[in-house]
Structure formats: C-alpha cells, structure tokens
Residue frames as a rotation matrix with the C-alpha (Angstrom) as fourth column:
UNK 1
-0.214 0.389 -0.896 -1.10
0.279 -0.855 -0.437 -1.28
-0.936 -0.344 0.075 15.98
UNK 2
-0.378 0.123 0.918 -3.06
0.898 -0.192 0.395 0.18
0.225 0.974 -0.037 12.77
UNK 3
-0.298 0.400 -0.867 -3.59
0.084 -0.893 -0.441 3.89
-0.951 -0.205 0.232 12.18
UNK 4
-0.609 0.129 0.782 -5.70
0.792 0.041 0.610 4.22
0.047 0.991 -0.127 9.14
UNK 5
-0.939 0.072 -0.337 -6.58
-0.116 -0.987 0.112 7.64
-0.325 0.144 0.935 7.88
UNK 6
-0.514 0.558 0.651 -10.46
0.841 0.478 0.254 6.95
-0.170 0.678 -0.715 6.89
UNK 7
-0.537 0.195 0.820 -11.35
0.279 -0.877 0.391 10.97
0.796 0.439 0.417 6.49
UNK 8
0.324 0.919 -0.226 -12.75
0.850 -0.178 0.495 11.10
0.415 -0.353 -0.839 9.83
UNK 9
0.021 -0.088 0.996 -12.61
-0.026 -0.996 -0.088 14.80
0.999 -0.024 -0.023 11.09
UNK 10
-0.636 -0.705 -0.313 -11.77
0.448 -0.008 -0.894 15.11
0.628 -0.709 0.321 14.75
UNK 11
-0.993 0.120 0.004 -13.58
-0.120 -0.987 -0.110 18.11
-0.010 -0.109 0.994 15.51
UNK 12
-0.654 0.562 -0.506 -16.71
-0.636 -0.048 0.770 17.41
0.408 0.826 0.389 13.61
UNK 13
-0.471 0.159 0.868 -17.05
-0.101 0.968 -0.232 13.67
-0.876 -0.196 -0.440 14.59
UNK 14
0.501 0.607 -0.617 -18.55
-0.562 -0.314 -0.766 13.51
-0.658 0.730 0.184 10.59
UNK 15
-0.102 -0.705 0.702 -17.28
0.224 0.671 0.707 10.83
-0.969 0.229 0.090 8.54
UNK 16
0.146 -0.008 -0.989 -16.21
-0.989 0.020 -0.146 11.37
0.021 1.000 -0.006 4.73
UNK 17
0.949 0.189 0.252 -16.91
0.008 0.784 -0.620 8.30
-0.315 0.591 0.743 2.48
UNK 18
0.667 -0.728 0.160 -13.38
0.417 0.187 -0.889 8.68
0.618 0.660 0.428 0.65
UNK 19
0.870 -0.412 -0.269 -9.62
-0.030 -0.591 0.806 9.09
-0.491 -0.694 -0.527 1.40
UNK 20
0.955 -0.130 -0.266 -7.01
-0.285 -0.160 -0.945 10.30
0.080 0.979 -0.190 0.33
UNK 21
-0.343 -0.927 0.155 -3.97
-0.756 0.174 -0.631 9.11
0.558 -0.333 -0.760 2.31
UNK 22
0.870 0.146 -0.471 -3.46
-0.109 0.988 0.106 5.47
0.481 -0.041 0.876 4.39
UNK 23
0.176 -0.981 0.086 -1.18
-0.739 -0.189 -0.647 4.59
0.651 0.050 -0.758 6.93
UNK 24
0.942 0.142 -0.304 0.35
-0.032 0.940 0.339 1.67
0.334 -0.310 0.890 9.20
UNK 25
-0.054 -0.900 0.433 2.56
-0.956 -0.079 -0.283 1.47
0.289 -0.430 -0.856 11.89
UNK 26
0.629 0.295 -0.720 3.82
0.196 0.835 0.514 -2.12
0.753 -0.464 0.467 13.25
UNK 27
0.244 -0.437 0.866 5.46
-0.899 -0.436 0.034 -1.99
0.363 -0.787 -0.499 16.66
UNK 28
-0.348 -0.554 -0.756 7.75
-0.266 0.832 -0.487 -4.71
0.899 0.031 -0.437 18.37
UNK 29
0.621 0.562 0.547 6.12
-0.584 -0.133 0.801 -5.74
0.522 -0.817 0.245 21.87
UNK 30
0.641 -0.714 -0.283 9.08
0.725 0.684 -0.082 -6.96
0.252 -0.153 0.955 22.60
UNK 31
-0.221 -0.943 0.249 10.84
0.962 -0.253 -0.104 -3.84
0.161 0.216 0.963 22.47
UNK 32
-0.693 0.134 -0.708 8.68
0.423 -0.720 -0.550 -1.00
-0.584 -0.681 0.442 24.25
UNK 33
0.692 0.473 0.545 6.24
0.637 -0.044 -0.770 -1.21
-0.340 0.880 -0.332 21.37
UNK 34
0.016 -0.846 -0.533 9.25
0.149 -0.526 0.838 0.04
-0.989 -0.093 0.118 19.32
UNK 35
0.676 0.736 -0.034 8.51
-0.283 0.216 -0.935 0.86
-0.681 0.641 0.354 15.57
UNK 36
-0.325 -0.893 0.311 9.95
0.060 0.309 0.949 -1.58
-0.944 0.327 -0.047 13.11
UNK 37
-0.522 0.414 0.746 7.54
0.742 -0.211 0.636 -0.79
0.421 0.886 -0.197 9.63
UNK 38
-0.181 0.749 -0.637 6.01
0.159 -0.617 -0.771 2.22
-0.971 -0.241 -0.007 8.93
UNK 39
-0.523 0.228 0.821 4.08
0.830 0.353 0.431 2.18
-0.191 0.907 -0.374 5.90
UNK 40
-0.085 0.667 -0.740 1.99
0.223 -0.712 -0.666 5.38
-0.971 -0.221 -0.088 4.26
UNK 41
-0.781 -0.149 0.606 0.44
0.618 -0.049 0.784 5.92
-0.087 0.988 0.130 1.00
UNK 42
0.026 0.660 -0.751 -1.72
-0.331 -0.703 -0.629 8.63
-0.943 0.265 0.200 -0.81
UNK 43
-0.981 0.192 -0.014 -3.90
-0.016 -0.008 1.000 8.55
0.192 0.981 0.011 -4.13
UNK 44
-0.206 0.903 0.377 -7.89
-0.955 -0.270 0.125 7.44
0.215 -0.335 0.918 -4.17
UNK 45
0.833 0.542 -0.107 -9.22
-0.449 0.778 0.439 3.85
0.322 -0.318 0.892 -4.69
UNK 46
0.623 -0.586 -0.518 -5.85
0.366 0.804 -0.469 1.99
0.692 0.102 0.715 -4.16
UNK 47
0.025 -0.677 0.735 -4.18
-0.698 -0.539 -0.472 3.78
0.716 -0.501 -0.486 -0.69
UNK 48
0.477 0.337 0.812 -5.29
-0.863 0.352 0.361 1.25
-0.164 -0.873 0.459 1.58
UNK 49
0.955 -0.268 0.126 -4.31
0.270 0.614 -0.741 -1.61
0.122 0.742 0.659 -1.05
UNK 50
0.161 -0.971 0.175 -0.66
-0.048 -0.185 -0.982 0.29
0.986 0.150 -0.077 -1.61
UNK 51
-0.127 -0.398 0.909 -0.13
-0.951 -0.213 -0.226 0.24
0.283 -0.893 -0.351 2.37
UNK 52
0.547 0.468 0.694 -1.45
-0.472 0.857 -0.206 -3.48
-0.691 -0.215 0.690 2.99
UNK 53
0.967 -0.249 0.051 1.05
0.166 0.467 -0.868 -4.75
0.192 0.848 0.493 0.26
UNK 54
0.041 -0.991 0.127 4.35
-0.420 -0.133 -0.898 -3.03
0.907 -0.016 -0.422 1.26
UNK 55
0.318 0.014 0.948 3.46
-0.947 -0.049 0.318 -3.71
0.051 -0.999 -0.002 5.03
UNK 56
0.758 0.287 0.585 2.70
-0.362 0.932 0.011 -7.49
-0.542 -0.220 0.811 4.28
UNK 57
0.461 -0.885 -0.067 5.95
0.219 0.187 -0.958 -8.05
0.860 0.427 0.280 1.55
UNK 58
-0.043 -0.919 -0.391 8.19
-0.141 0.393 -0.909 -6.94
0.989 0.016 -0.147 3.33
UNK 59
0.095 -0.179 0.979 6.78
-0.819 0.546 0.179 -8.73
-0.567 -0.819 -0.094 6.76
UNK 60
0.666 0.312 0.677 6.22
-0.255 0.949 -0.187 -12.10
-0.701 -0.048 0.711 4.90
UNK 61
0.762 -0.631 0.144 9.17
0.623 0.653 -0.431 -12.04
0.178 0.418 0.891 2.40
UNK 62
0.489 -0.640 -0.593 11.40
0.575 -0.275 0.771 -9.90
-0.656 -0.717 0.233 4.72
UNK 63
0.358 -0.388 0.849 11.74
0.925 0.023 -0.379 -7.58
0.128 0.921 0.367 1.65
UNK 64
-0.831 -0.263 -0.490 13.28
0.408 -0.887 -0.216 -3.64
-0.378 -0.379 0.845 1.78
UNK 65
0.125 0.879 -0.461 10.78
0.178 -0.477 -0.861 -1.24
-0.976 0.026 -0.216 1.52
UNK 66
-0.200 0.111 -0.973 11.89
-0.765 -0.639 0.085 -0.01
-0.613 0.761 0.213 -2.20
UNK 67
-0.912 0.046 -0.408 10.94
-0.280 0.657 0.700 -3.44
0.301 0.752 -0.586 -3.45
UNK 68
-0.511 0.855 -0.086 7.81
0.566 0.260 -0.783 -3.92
-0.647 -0.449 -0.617 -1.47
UNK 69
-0.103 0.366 -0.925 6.92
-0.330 -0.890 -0.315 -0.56
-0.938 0.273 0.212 -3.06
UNK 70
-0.280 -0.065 -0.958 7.91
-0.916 -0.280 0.287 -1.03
-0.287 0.958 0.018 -6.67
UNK 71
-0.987 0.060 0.148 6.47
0.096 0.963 0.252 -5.17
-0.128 0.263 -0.956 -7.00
UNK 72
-0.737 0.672 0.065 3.44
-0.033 -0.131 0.991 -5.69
0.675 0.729 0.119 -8.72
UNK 73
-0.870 0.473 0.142 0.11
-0.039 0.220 -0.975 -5.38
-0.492 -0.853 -0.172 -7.35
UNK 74
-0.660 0.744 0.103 -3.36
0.182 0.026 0.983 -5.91
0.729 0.668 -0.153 -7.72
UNK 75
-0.764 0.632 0.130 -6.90
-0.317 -0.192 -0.929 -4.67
-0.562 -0.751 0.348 -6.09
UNK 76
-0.537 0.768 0.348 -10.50
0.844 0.487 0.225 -4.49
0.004 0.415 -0.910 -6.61
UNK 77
-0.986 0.166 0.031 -12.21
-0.166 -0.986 0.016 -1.52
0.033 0.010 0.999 -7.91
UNK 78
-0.498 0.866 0.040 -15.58
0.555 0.355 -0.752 -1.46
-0.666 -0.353 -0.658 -5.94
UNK 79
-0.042 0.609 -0.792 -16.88
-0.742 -0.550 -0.383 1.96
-0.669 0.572 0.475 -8.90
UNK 80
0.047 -0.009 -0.999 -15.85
-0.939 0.339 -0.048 -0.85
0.339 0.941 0.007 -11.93
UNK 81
0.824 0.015 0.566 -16.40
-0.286 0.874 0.393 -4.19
-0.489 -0.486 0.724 -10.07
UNK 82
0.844 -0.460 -0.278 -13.40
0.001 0.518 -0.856 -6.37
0.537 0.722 0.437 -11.04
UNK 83
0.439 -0.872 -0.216 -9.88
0.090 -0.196 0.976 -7.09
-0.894 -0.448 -0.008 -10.04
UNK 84
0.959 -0.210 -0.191 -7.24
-0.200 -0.023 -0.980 -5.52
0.201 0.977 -0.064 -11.38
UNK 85
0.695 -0.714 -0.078 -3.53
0.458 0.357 0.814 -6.65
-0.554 -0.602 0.575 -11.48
UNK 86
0.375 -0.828 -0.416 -0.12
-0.647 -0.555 0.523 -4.83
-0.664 0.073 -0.744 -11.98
UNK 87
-0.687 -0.645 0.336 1.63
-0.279 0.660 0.697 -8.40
-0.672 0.385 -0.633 -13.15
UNK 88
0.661 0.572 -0.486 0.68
-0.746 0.426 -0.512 -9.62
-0.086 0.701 0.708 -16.46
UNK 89
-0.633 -0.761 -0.143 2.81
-0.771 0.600 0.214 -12.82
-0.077 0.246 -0.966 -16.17
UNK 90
-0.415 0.338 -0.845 1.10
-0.593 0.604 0.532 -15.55
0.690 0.722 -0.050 -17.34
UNK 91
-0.587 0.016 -0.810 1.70
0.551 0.740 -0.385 -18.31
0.593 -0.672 -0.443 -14.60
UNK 92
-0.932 0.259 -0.253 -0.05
-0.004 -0.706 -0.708 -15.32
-0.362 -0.659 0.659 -12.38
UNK 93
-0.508 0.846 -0.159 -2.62
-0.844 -0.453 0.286 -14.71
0.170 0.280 0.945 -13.97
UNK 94
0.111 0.536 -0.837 -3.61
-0.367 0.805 0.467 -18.65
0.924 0.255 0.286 -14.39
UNK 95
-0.870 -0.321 -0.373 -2.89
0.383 0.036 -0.923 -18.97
0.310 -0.946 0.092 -10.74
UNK 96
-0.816 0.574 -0.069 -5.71
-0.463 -0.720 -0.517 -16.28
-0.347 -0.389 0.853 -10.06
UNK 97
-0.263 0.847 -0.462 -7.92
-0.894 -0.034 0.446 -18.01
0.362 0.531 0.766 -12.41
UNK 98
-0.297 0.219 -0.930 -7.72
0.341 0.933 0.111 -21.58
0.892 -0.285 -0.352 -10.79
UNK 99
-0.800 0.317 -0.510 -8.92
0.546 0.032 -0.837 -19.74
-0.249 -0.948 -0.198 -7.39
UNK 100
0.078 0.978 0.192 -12.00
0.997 -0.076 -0.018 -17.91
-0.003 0.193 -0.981 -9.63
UNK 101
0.359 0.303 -0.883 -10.41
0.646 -0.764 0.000 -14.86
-0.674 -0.570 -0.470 -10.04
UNK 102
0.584 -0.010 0.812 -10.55
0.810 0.073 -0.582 -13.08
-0.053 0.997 0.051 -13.18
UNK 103
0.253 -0.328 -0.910 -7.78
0.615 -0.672 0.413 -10.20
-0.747 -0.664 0.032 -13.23
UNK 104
0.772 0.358 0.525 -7.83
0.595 -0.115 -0.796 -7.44
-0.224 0.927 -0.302 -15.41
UNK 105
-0.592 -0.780 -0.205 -4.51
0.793 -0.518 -0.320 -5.40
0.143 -0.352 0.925 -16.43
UNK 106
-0.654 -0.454 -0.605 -4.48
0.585 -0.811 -0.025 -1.95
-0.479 -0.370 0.796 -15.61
UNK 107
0.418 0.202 0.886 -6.44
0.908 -0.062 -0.414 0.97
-0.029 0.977 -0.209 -17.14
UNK 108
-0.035 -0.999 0.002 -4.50
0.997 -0.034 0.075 3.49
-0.075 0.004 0.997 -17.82
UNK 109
-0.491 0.201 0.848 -6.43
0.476 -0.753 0.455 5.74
0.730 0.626 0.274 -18.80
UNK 110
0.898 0.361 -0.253 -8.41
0.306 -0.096 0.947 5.73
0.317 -0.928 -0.197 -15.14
UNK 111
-0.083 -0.755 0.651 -6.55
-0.448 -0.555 -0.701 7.93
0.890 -0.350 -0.292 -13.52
UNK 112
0.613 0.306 0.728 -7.55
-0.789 0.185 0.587 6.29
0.045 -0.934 0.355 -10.01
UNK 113
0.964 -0.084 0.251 -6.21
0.181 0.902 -0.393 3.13
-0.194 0.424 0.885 -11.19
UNK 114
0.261 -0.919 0.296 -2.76
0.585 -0.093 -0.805 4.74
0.768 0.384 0.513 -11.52
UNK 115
0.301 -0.092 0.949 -3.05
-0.342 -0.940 0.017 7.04
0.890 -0.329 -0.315 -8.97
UNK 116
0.980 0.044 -0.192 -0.78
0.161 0.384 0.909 5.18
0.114 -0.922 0.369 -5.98
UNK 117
0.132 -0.991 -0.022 2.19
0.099 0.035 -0.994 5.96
0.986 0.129 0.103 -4.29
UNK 118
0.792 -0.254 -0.555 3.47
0.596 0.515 0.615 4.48
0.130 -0.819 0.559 -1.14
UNK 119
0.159 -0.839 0.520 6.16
-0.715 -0.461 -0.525 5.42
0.681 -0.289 -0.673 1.30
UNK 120
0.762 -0.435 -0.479 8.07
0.639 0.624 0.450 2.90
0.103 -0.649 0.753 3.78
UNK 121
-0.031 -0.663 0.748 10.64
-0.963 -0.180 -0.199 2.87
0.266 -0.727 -0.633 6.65
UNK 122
0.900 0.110 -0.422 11.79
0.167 0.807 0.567 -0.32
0.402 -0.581 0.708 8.22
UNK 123
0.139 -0.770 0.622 14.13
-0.990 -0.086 0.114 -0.60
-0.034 -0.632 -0.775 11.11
UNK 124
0.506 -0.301 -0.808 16.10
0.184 0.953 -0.240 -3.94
0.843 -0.027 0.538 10.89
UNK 125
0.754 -0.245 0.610 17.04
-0.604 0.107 0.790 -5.11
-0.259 -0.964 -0.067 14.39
UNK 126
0.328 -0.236 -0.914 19.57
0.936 -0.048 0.349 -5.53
-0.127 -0.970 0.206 16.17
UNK 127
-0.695 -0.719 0.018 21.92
0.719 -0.695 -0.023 -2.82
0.029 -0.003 1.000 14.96
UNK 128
0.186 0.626 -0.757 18.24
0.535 -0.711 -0.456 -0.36
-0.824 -0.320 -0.467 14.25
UNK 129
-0.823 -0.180 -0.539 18.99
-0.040 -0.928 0.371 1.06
-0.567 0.326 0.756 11.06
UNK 130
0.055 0.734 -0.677 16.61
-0.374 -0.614 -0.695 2.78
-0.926 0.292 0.240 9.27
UNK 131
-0.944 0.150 0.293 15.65
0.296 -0.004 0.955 1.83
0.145 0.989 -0.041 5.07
UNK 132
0.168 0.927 -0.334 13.06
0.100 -0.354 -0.930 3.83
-0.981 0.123 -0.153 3.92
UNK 133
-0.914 0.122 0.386 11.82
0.404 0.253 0.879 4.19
0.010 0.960 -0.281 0.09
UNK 134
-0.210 0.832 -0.513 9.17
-0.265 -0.554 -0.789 6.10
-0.941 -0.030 0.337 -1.84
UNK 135
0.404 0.257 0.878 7.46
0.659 0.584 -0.474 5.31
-0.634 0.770 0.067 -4.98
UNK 136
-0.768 -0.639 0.041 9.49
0.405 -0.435 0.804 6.67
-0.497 0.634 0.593 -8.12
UNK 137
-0.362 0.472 0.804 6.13
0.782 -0.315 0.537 8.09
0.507 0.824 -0.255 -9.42
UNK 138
-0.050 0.312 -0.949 5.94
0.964 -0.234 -0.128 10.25
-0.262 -0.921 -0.289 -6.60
UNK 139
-0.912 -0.189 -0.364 6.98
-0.099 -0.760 0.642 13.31
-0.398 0.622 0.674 -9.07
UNK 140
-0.867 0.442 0.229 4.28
0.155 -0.199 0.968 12.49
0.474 0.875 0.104 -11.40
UNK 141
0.096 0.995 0.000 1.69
0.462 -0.045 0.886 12.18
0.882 -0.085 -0.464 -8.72
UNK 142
0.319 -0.449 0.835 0.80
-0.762 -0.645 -0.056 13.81
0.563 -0.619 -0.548 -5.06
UNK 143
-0.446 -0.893 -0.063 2.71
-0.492 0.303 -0.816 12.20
0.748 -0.333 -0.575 -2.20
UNK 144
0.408 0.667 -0.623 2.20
0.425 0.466 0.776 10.02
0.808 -0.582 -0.093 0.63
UNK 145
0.042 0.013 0.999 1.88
-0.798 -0.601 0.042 12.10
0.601 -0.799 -0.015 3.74
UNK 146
0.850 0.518 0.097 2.46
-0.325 0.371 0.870 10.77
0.415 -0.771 0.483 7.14
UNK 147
0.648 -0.760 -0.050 6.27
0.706 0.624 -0.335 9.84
0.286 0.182 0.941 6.92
C-alpha cells in the first residue's frame, strides 16, 4: 500500500506541482493488512527520496528506523540536473562512477538540498513492538507530518 502526499486538494480536484510532505505505509497481508513500516517525511525536493530510503533500508537491511533515517543518502535535483550524495566515501563514490553516475556532495548553501527530515515506526513481529525515530535535524527544520 503507498499513500503519497502529491499536493492534490480533495475538494478542488486541482493538482499543485510541488510538495511538501511524503508518506508510506507497508502492511502485512498476512496479518489483516496489519502495519509493519510507516515512513513520513517533510521538506521540498528530497521528501519522496527521504521516505523511499528509510522504507527500503530498513526492508532490505532489516535496519531500525533511527539508522535508516540518519545513513547517507543521495538524489537527483531535477531544478540543478545532477545527483547529489550524502556519503563522500571514496569506494562510493567510484562505485557510482563505474555505473555512469557522477555524484556531487551536498550544497549547503541550497537550502532544498538540506531541507529533509524523515520520521519512521516499525513494528517487529511476533511480540509487535513499536521503534519509531525522527531525524535529529527536526529542530532546525519543519517536521514530518503524518506520524
């Protein structure tokens, strides 16, 4: 199941071009579609990106949400063509380049380009508890809604 916020207005029926918030539920079908990730982030170019990363970590390396959250990432900014990436580790980078992909760090100064912060929940089966995690810049920036 995917719920992604894409600014469309209800009411209206009028789509907006930009958003500011992103979210993702997965559900067990095994278990009364029971949710085991929920995943929500808020900023501009990178909300979709910051939800599609924690979701996929911590299905594919079975991580907790406050490391899904806080591990590097990287997108593509469609206003400045280009990827950029969170990790400047070497081996990474030359990894990216042997598949044609040139990655640039951060700028910092682009506020957009900083502007991401994620929230997670995962329920770990059998017992069902609950780990959730927000991004530690959540102070500096606004929150992710939906949690």
């Amino acid at each position: 199941m995917l719920m992604i916020n894409l600014g469309m207005n209800n009411s209206s029926g009028k789509n907006k071009s930009l958003s500011s918030a992103a979210g993702l539920m997965v559900v067990d079908k095994n278990a009364n579609d029971a949710p085991i990730i929920v995943a929500s982030a808020s900023g501009s170019i990178r909300t979709v990106e910051a939800v599609a990363y924690v979701v996929l970590r911590m299905l594919i390396f079975d991580e907790e949400p406050g490391a899904a959250i806080h591990a590097n990432a990287s997108f593509y900014d469609f206003a400045n063509p280009g990827f950029y990436c969170e990790d400047s580790d070497e081996k990474f980078l030359k990894e990216m380049e042997k598949n044609g992909i040139t990655c640039s760090p951060l700028n910092q100064d682009n506020f957009a380009h900083m502007d991401r912060v994620a929230m997670a929940i995962r329920r770990r089966l059998p017992n069902g508890r609950l780990v959730a995690a927000v991004d530690r810049r959540a102070q500096d920036f606004n929150y992710a809604v939906g949690l």
